[in-house]
N, C-alpha and C positions, 0 to 999 in steps of 0.2 A: 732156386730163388724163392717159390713157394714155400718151402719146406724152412726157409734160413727165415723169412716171415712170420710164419708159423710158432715156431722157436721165439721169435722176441715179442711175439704177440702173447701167449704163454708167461713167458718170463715180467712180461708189462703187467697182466693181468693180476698175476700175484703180488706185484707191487699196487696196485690198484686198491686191491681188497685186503692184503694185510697191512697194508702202512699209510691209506688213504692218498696217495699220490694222486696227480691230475694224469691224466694221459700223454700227455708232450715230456713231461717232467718222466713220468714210469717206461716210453720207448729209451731214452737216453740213456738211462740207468741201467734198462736191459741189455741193452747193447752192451755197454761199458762189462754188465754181471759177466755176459756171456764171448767177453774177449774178440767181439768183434771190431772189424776197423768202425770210426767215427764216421764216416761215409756211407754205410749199408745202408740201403734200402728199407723205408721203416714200411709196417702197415700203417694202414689208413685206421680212423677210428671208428669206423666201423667193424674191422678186423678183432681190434682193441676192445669194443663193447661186445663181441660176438665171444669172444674170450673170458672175459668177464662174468660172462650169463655162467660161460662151463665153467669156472673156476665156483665159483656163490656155488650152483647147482655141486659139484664132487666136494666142496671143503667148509659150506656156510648152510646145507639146506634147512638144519636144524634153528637157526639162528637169523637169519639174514630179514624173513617177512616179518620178525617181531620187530626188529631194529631200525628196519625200513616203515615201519609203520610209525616205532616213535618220532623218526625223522621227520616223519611228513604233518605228525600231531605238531611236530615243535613248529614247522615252515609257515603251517597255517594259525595258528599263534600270533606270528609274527608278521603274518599277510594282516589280519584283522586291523593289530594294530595301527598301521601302514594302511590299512585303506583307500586313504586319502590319496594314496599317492600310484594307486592303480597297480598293485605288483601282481607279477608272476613267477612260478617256481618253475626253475631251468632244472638243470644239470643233473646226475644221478638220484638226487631224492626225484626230483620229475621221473626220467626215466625205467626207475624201477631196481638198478643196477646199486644199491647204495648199501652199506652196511654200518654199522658204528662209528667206523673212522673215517666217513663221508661229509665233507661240509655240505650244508645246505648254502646253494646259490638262488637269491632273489630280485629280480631285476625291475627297477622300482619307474616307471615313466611321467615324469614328472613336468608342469607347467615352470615352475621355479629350481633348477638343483639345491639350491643352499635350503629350499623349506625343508627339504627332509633333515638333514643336520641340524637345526631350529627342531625339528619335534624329537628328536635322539634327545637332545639337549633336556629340552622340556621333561619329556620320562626319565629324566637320570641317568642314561643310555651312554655309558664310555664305549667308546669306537677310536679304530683307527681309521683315518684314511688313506687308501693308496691310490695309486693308478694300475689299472689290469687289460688286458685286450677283450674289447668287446663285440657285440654281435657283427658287427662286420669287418674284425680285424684290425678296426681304430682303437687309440685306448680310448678309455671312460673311467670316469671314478668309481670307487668301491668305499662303500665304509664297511669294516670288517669289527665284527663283535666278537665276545666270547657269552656265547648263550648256553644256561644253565635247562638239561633237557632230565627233566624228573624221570620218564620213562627209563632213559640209559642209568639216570643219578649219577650222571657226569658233564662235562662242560662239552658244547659243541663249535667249531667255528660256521660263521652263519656271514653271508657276506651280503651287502647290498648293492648294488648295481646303479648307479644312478642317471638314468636316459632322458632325454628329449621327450614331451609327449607327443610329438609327430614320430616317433622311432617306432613305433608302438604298430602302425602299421605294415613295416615289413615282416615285424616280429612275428607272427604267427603264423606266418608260411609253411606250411607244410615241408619235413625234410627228405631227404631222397628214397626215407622208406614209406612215406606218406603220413607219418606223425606230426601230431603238433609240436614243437620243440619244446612248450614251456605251457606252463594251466594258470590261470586264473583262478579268484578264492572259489569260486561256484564250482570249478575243475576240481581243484587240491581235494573239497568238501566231498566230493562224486567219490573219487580213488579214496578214500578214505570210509568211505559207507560202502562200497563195494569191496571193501577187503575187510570187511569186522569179521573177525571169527565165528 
């Protein structure tokens, strides 16, 4: 069983790093790659990001800290902006795990939902909206952009989160490995002046 984990953790991982997939989205697909039944036993995402580390390190080392660095120049960009609206940077650009074909996810906690839609507006700012599952499994709204990232000199998808500002307090819980799960502008700014060249 280990071993058949193992395998679609692998298999996830490359899909991760080469085609930018989300994690739930790259087990599915691995399984499917690797002709297993629909029922198998998926890893956990922890499994999935531990995979991920060794995929970047054997296939990305050359590449991966520049790209992950533009990533997180474009996030805090786009945090500045957004100010007002208290955000923080989740998911692979946070974590460290992120390469080129990584969207930057920011999760924005806000007194009003619709003022952020009102300042998109205001900048000029085409978005989509959707609905996505959020920090606790509920949905929550997303405005999803396509943000222009000078460093890669390509387009990146960039998504926003749009929360409750009472949400804000579970938000930065520590997760099972004793991380924060998501930074602040004063955070992103830190990780950003600690990795200059």
């Amino acid at each position: 069983m280990d071993t058949l984990k193992s395998e679609i953790s692998a298999a996830a991982a490359r899909l991760v790093v080469e085609e930018g997939l989300e994690y739930g989205a790259a087990k599915r697909r691995a399984v499917k790659q690797l002709g297993l039944p629909g029922r198998s036993a998926l890893p956990g995402n922890d499994e999935i990001e531990s995979a991920v580390m060794e995929h970047i390190a054997l296939f990305c080392a050359q590449t991966q800290a520049r790209e992950l660095r533009a990533l997180r120049r474009l996030a805090l960009t786009w945090m500045e902006r957004l100010a007002a609206f208290r955000p923080h940077l989740g998911g692979a650009v946070w974590h460290g795990t992120a390469t080129r074909l990584s969207d930057i996810y920011i999760q924005l906690f806000c007194d009003d939902s619709k003022s952020t839609e009102i300042s998109l507006l205001d900048q000029r700012v085409n978005y989509v909206p959707r609905t996505v599952t959020g920090l606790h499994g509920e949905p929550v709204e997303a405005l999803s952009v396509h943000a222009f990232c000078p460093d890669l000199n390509e387009e990146v998808g960039l998504h926003l989160l749009i929360y409750d500002r009472d949400d804000q307090r579970g938000a930065l819980r520590p997760d099972a490995k004793g991380r924060s799960p998501r930074g602040d502008l004063a955070a992103v700014r830190r990780l950003l002046h600690d990795s200059q060249p």
